[in-house]
FIVO-696921 format. One line per 2 residues: their letters; for each residue y, z, x of C-alpha. Coordinates in Angstrom, 1 decimal, padded with zeros to 4 digits. Last residue first. Example, Ala and Ser with C-alpha at 12.3 -4.5 7.8 and 13.67 -1.06 7.14 Angstrom:
<rs>
sa> -001.1:007.1:013.7 | -004.5:007.8:012.3
</rs>
This chain:
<rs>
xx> 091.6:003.9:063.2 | 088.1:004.2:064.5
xx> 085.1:006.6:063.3 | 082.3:003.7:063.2
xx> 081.6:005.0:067.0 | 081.1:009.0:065.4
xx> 078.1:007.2:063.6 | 076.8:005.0:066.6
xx> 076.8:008.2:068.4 | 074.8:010.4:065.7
xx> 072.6:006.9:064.9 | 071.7:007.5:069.2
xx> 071.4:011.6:068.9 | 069.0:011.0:066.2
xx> 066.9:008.5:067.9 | 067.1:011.0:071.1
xx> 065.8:014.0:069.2 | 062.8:012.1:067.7
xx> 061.9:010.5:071.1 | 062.3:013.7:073.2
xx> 060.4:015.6:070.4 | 057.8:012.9:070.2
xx> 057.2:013.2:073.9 | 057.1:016.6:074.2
xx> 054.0:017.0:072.1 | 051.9:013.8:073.5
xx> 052.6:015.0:077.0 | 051.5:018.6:076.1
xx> 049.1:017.0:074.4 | 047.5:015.1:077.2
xx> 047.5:018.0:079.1 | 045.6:019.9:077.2
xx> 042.8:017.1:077.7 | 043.0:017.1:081.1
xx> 042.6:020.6:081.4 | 039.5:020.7:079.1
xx> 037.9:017.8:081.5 | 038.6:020.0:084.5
xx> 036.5:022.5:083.0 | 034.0:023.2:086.2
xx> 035.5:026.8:086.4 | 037.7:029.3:084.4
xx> 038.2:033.1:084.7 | 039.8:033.4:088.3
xx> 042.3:030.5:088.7 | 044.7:030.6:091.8
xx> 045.2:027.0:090.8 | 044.3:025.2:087.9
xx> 045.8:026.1:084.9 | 049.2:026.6:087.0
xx> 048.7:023.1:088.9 | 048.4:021.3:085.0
xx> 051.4:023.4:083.8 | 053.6:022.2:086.9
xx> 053.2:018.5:085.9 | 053.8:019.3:082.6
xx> 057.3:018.7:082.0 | 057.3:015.5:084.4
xx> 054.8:014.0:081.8 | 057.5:014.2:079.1
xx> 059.5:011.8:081.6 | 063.0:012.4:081.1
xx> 065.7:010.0:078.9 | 066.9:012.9:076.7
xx> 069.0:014.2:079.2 | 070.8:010.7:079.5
xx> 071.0:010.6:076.2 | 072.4:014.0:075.3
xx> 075.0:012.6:077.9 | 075.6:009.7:075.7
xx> 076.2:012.4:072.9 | 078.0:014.2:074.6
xx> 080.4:011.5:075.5 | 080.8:010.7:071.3
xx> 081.8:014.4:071.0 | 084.5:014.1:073.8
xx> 085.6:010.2:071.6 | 085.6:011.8:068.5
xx> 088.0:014.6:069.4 | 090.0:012.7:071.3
xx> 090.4:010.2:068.3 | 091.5:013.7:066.3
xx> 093.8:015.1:069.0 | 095.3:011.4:069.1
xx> 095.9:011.4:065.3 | 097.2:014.2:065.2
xx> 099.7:013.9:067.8 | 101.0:010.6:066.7
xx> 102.8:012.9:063.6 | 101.2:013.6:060.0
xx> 104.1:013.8:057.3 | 103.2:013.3:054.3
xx> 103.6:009.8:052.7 | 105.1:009.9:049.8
xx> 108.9:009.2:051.4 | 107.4:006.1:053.1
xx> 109.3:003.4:050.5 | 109.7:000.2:052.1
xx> 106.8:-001.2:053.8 | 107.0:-004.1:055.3
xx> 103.9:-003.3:058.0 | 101.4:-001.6:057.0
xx> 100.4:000.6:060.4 | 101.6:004.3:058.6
xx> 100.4:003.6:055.6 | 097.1:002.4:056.9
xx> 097.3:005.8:059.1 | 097.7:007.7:056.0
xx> 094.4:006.3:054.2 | 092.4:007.2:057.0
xx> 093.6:010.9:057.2 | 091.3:012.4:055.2
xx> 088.8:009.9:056.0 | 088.6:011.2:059.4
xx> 088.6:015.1:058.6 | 085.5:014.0:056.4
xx> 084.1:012.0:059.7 | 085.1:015.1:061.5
xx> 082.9:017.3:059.1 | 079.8:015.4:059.2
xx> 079.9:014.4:063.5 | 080.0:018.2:063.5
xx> 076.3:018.7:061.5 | 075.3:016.1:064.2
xx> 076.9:017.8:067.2 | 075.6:021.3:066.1
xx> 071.8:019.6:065.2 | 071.6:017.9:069.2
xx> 073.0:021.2:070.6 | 070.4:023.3:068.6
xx> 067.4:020.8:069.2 | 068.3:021.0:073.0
xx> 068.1:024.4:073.3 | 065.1:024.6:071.6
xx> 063.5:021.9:073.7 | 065.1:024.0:076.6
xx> 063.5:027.0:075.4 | 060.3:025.1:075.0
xx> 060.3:024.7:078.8 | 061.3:027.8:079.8
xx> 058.0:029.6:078.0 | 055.9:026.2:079.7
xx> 057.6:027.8:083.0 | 060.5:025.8:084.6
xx> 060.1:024.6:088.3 | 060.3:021.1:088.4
xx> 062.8:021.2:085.3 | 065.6:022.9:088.1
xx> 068.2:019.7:086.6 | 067.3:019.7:083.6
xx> 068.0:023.1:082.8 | 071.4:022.7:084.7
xx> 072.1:020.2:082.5 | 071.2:021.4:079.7
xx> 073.9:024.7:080.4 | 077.1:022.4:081.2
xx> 076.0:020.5:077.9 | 076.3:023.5:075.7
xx> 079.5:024.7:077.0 | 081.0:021.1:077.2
xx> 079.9:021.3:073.2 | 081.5:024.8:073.2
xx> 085.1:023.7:074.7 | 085.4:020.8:072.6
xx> 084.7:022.6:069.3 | 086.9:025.6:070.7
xx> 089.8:023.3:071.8 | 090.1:020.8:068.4
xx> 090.0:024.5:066.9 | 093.3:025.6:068.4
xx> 095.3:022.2:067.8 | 098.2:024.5:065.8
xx> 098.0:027.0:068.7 | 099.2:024.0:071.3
xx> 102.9:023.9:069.3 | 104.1:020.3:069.9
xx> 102.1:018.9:067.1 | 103.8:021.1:064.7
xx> 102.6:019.1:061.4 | 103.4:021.1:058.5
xx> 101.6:023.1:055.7 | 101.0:022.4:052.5
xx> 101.8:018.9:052.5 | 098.6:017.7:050.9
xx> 097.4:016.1:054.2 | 098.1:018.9:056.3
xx> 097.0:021.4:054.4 | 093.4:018.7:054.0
xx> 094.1:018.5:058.3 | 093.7:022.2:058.7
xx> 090.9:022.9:056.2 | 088.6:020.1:057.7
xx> 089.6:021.5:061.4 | 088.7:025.2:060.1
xx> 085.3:023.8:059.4 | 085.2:022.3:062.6
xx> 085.6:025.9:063.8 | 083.1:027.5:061.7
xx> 080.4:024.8:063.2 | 081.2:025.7:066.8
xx> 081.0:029.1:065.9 | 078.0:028.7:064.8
xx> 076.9:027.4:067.8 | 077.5:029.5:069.9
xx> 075.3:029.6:072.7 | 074.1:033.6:071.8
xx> 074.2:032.8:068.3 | 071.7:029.9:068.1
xx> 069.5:031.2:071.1 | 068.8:034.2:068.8
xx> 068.7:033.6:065.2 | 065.7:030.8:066.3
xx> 063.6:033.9:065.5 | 061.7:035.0:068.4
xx> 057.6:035.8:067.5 | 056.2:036.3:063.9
xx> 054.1:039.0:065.5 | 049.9:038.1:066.8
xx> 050.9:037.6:070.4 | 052.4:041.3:070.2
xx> 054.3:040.2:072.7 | 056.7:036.9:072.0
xx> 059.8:039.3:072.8 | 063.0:039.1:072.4
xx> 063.6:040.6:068.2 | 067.1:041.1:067.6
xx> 068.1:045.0:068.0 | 071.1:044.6:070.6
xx> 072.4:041.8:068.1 | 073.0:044.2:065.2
xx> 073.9:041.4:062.0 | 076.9:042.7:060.2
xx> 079.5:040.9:062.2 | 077.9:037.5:062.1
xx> 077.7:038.1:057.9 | 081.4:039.0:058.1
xx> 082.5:036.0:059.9 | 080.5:033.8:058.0
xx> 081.6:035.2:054.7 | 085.3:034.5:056.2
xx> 084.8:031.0:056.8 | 083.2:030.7:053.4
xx> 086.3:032.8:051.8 | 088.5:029.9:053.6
xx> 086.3:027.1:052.4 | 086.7:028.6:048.6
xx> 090.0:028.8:048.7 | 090.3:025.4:050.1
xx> 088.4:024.2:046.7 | 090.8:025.6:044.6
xx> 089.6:028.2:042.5 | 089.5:027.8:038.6
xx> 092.5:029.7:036.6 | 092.1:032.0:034.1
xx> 092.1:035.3:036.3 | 089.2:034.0:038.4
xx> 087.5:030.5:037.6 | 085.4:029.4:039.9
xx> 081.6:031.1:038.9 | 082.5:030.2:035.1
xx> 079.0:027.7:035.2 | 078.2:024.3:035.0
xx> 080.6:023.9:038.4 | 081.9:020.4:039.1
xx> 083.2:019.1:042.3 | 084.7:016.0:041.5
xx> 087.4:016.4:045.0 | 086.2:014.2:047.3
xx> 087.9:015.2:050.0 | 088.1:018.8:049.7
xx> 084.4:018.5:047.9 | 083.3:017.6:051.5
xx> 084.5:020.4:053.1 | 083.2:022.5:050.6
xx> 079.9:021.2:050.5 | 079.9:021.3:054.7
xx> 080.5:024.9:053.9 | 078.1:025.3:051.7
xx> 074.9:023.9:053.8 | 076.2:026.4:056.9
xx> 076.2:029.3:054.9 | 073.3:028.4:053.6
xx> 071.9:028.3:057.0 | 073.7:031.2:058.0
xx> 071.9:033.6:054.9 | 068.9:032.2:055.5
xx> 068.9:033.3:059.3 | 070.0:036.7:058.6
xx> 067.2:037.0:055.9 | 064.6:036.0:058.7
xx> 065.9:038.6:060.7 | 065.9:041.2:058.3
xx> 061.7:039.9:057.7 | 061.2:040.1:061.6
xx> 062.4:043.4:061.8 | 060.1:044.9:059.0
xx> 057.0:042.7:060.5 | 057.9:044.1:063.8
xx> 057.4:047.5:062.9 | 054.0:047.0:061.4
xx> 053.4:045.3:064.6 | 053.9:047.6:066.7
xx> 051.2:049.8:064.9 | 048.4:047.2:064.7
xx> 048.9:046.3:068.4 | 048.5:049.8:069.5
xx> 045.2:050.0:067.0 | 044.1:046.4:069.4
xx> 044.5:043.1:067.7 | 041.7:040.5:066.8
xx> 041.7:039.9:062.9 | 045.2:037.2:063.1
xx> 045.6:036.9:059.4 | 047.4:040.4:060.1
xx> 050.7:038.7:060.1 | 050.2:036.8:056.5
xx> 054.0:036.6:055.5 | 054.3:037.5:051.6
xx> 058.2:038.4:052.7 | 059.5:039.3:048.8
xx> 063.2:038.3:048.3 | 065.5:040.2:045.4
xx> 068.2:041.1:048.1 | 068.5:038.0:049.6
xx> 070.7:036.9:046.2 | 069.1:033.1:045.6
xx> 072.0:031.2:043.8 | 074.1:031.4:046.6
xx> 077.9:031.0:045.3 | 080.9:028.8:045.5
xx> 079.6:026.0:047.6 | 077.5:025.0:044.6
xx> 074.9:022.2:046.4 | 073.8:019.6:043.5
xx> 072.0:017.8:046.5 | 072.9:014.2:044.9
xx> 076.7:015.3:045.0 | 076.2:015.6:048.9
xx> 074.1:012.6:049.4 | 075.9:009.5:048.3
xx> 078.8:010.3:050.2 | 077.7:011.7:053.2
xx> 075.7:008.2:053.6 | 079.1:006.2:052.9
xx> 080.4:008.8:055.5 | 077.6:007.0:057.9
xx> 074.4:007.8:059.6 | 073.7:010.6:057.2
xx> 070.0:010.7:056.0 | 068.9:012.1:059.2
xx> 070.4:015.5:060.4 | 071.8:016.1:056.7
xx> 068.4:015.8:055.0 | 066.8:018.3:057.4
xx> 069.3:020.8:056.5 | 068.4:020.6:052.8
xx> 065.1:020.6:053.8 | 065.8:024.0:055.8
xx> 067.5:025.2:052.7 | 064.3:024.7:051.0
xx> 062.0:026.3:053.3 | 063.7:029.1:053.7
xx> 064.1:030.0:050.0 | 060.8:029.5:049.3
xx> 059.1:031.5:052.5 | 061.6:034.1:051.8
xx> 059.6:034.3:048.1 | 061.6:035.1:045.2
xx> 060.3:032.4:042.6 | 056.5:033.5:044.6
xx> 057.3:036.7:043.3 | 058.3:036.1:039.7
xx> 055.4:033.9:039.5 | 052.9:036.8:039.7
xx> 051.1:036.3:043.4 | 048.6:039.6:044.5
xx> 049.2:040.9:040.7 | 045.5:041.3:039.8
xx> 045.6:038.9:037.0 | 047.9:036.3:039.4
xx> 045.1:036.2:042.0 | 042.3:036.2:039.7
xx> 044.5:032.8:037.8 | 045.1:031.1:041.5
xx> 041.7:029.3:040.5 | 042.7:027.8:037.5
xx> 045.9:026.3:038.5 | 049.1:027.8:037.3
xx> 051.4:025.0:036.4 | 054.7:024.6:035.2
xx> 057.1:027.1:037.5 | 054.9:027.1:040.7
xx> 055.0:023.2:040.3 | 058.7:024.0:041.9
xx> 057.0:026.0:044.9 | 054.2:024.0:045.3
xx> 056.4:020.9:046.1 | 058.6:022.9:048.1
xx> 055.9:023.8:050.7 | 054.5:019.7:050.6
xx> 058.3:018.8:051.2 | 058.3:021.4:054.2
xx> 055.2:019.8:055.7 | 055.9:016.1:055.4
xx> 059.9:016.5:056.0 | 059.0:018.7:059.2
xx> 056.3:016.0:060.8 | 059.2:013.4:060.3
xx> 061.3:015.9:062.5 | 059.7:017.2:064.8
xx> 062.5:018.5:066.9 | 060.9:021.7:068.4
xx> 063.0:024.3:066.7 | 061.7:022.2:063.2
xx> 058.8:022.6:063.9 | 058.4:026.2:065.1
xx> 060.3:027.4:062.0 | 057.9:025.5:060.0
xx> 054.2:026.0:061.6 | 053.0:029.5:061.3
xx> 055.4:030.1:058.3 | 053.1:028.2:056.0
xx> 050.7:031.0:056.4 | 051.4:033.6:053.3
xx> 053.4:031.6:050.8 | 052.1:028.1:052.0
xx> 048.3:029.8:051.3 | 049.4:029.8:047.4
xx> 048.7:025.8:047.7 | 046.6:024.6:050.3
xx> 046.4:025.3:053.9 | 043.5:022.9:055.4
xx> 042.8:025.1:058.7 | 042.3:021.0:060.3
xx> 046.2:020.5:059.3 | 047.9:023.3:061.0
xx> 045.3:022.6:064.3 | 047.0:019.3:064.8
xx> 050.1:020.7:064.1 | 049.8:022.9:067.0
xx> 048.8:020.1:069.1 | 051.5:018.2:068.4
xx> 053.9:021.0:068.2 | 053.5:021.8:072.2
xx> 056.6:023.8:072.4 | 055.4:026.3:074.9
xx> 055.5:029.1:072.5 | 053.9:027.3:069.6
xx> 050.8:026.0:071.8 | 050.3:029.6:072.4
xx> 050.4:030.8:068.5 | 048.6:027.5:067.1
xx> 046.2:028.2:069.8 | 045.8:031.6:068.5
xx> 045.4:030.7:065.2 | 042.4:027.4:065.5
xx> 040.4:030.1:067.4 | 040.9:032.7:064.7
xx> 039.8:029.6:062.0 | 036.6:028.8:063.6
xx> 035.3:025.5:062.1 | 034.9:023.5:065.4
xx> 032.3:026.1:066.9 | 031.6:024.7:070.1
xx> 034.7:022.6:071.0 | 037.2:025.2:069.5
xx> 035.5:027.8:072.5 | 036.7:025.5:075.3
xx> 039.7:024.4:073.9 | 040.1:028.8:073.7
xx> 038.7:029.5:077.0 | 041.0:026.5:078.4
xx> 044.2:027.7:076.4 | 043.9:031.2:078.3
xx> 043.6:030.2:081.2 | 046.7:027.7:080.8
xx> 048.6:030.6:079.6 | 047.8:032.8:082.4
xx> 049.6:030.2:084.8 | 052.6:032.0:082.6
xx> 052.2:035.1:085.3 | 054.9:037.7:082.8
xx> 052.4:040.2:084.9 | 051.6:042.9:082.0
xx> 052.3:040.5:079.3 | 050.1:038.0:081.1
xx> 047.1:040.7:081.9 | 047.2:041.6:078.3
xx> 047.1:037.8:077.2 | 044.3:037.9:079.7
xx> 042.4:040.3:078.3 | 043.3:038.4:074.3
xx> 041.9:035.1:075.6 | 037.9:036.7:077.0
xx> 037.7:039.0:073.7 | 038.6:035.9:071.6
xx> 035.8:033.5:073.1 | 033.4:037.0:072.8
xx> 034.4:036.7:069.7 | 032.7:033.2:069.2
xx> 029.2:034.4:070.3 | 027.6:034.1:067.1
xx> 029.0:030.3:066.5 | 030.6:029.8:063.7
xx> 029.2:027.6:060.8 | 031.0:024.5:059.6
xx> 030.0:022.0:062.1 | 026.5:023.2:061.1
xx> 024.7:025.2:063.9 | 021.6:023.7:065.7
xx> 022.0:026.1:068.6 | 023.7:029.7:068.0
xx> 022.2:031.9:070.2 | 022.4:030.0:073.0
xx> 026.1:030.2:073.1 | 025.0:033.6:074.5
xx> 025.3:032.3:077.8 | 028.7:030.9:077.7
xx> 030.6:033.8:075.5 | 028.9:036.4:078.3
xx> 030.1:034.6:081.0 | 033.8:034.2:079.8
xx> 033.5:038.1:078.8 | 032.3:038.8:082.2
xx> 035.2:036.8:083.6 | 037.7:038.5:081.3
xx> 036.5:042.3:082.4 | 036.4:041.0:085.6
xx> 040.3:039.6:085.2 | 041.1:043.3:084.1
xx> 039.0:045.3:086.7 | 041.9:043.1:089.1
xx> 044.5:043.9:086.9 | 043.8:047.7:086.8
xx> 042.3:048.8:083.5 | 043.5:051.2:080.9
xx> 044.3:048.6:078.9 | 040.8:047.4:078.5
xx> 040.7:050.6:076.8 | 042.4:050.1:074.1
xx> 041.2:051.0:071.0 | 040.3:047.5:069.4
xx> 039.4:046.6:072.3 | 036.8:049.0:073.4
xx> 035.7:049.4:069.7 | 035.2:045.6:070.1
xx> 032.9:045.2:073.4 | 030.6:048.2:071.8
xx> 030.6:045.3:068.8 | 029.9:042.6:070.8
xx> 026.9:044.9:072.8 | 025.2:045.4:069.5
xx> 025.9:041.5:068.3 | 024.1:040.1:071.9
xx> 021.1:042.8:071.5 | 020.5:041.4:067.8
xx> 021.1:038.1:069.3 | 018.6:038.0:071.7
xx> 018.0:038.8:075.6 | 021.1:039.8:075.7
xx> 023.1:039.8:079.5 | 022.8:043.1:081.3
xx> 024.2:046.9:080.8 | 024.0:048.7:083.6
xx> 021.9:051.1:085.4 | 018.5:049.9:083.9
xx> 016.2:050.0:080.5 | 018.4:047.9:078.7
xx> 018.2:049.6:075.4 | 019.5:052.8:077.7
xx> 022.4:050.9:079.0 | 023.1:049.9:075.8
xx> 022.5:053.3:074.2 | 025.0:054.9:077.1
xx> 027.6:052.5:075.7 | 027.2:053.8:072.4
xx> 027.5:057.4:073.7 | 030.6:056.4:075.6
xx> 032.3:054.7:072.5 | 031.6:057.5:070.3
xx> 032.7:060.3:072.9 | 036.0:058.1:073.4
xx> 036.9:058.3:069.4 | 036.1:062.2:069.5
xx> 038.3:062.6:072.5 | 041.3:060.7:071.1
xx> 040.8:062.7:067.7 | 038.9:060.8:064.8
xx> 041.4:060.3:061.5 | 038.4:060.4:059.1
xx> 039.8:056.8:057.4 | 040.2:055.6:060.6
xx> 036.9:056.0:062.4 | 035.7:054.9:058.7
xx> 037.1:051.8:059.0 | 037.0:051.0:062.6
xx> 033.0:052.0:062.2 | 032.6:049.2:059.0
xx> 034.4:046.5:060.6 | 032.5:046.7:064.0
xx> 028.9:046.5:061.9 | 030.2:043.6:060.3
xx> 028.1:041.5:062.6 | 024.7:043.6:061.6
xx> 022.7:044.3:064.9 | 024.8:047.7:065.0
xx> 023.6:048.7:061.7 | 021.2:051.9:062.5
xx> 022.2:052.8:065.9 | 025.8:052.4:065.2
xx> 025.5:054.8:062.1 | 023.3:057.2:064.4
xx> 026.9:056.8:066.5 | 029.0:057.3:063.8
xx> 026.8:060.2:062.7 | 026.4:062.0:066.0
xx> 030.7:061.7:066.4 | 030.9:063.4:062.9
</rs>
């Protein structure tokens, strides 16, 4: 079988699907170990051969350029390259570089829309040294490996696997400029927001793009909903075949995701006032007594394999990874809607014209009150925390091609949710309070419990940006959009708060003007709310309104100080790239551009988020 693969080779190897065809049927016959090497050694010996010396030279055409890209793809594909000691690594690269560059002659007089022959080489030469930088963790190997790609995207323009991996590397250092910028030249349209709309929204929205977020997640919804009136003509092969009936796209992760991050989205910066929270929760039609969309029923249509350059290794981890990714992703739902309920609830405690279509809140005869409800939502929290295995969370960005780290991760590990449980709590506490079911015991610290844990885990969060900040000069670009991230998390935690202590706030408003109107005789229907309260609350709003002028202060850094240390990284110590300073400058540029707009977008909502919890006086 090895003769025929190889008189196969021999035959088609001029042919650029050549590569396709052998992996195919290499894995279709289950070849041995030895059998797959004695292919790729006899095909190696017929390049040396073609080239009538010891070693195998630059193409003189492209028929010889496609026969040696396809050798230089089997060895990929099954991993040889890894075999390699660093140093034969960054050779291999080089050569690969070299090889891209002088076959670009190959392809002269292209259309903008044709790909250029040599373009996998391009691919060949960024996933080596994305093996040497999982090997090393060296981040200056990101740089490297953005130039060869910049480099490539400038000579074939149309080339959607360049366009993916930049997305994937400016994704992991944060740079959503850019990576939009790429998003939007791959032109996805309609069913492709089921199966590559999650390369941009999670990393979005952990970024702080926030008026990019409401363009691309309100295109996602919109196809979603028009999923149920119209099928357009040329989605009808795919639903006669069953790749997208409307039953699966109606129970798509991607749907559900996207739309209680809108939700989310809507609450961050349509409520710069309770008169804000006012109009918007009974406009959102949100049923704090039940999720609509059991997670049980959802279909993950998530395009991984999109990415075409991946090693068999690569291929089997990220089958696995896939499966992990999708529980995670379901985790994640579930606390977001979570989330979206309870501040429902909260608000409904207040506001109390709450009205269910359905029987949902009616058990034993008699509809649920509304702090019930809260109180099983602060226990479904609890429970869902509980079930998900924290050891087993995805921590690693490697396979480059996987889904990557869930924003699950940083989100429980600083707390947050916990945070957002507790001010929940608060809202249930002062509504007992308000309706007299419970009684003020100012004096007794336990009763003032969750004022503490919301304080404490804000100064938490703060404690830990500031030491970021404060070592910025040397963070990696990994570091950097973890502190973006970071950021994004404690900015959204204080805003979702600043929600339920303005509810807690109006709660008690209408006391405290009994309390100050002077003249009056009958107080016996006022319930009984000591000093105390009132000063835990006002302290309350006051420690959250400091954060937020801290959150300020951290927000006021140079973007340009950021990527001071990614410029020196790309080019010092560099062994694959040369004469490209212009590339490097431009990369820079939007890096800068990126972090900019998510400093400005995260420090205009800190500022309405302060001027918010300032409108929060007695």
């Amino acid at each position: 079988m090895v003769d025929v693969l190889v008189n196969f080779y021999e035959q088609f190897g001029t042919k650029p699907s050549c590569f396709i065809d052998l992996t195919y049927v290499m894995d279709f016959i289950s070849l041995t170990e030895e059998e797959i090497k004695l292919v790729l050694e006899k095909i190696k010996a017929s390049l040396v051969l073609e080239n009538s010396s010891e070693s195998i030279t630059l193409p003189k055409d492209a028929k010889q350029m496609n026969r040696h890209m396809c050798y230089s793809r089997l060895y990929h594909f099954y991993g040889y390259h890894l075999n390699l000691d660093l140093t034969e690594q960054y050779t291999y690269a080089r050569e690969l570089t070299e090889r891209y560059q002088h076959a670009l002659q190959f392809g002269t007089n292209l259309l903008t829309t044709e790909f250029q022959p040599a373009d996998n080489y391009c691919l060949l030469a960024a996933h080596t040294l994305i093996c040497i930088w999982e090997k090393t963790e060296d981040e200056r190997l990101i740089g490297q490996v953005l130039v060869v790609l910049e480099n490539g995207l400038k000579n074939s323009p149309s080339n959607y696997q360049i366009k993916l991996l930049m997305m994937k590397l400016y994704n992991i250092i944060g740079a959503l400029e850019a990576s939009y910028s790429l998003y939007e030249s791959i032109d996805v349209k309609h069913v492709q927001q089921e199966t590559l709309g999650y390369l941009i929204t999670d990393s979005l929205l952990s970024a702080a793009f926030f008026n990019t977020s409401l363009t691309v997640l309100g295109n996602s919804i919109r196809f979603y909903t028009s999923n149920y009136k119209d099928i357009v003509d040329y989605l009808l092969s795919g639903y006669k075949f069953g790749s997208f009936t409307r039953e699966k796209i109606n129970n798509s992760l991607q749907y559900a995701s996207v739309t209680v991050e809108r939700l989310i989205l809507d609450f961050l910066l349509e409520v710069k006032s309770h008169q804000d929270l006012e109009k918007l929760i009974p406009s959102m039609e949100i049923d704090p007594e039940k999720d609509h969309r059991p997670t049980d029923v959802l279909v993950d249509s998530r395009d991984v394999f999109i990415y075409r350059m991946y090693s068999e290794k690569e291929k089997n981890i990220l089958e696995d990874h896939i499966a992990k990714s999708k529980q995670e992703k379901i985790w994640w739902l579930k606390i977001r809607n979570l989330i979206i309920r309870l501040v429902a609830a909260a608000f409904y405690l207040h506001k109390p014209h709450y009205t269910n279509n359905t029987e949902n809140n009616i058990t034993n005869g008699e509809k649920r009150h509304m702090v019930n409800i809260l109180s099983d939502l602060i226990a479904s929290v609890k429970d869902c925390v509980a079930f998900i295995n924290k050891e087993n969370l995805i921590n690693s960005i490697f396979p480059i091609q996987t889904p990557g780290i869930s924003r699950l991760v940083k989100y429980l590990q600083h707390s947050h949710l916990d945070t957002l449980v507790a001010c929940a709590k608060l809202v249930r506490y002062v509504h007992e309070l308000v309706e007299g079911q419970t009684t003020d015991k100012s004096e007794n610290k336990e009763d003032f419990e969750v004022f503490n844990t919301i304080k404490t885990n804000f100064q938490a969060s703060l404690k830990r940006l500031q030491e970021t900040n404060s070592k910025r000069d040397s963070l990696t670009p990994t570091e950097i959009k973890s502190f973006i991230e970071d950021l994004m998390n404690t900015v959204e935690t204080l805003s979702l708060g600043t929600m339920f202590v303005s509810i807690c706030h109006a709660m008690l408003k209408p006391i405290w003007n009994s309390l100050m109107r002077k003249g009056k005789k009958k107080k016996e229907n006022i319930p009984l709310v000591t000093q105390e309260t009132f000063q835990q609350l006002t302290n309350l709003i006051n420690d959250m309104e400091s954060l937020g002028r801290s959150l300020q202060d951290l927000l006021g850094v140079d973007p340009s100080q950021l990527v001071l240390l990614k410029v020196l990284s790309i080019t010092d110590n560099d062994n694959c790239i040369q004469n490209q300073d212009n590339v490097v400058e431009a990369i820079t540029k939007k890096l800068e551009a990126s972090y900019h707009t998510s400093i400005k977008e995260l420090n205009a909502l800190v500022i309405s988020k302060v001027k918010h919890l300032q409108s929060l006086k007695w």
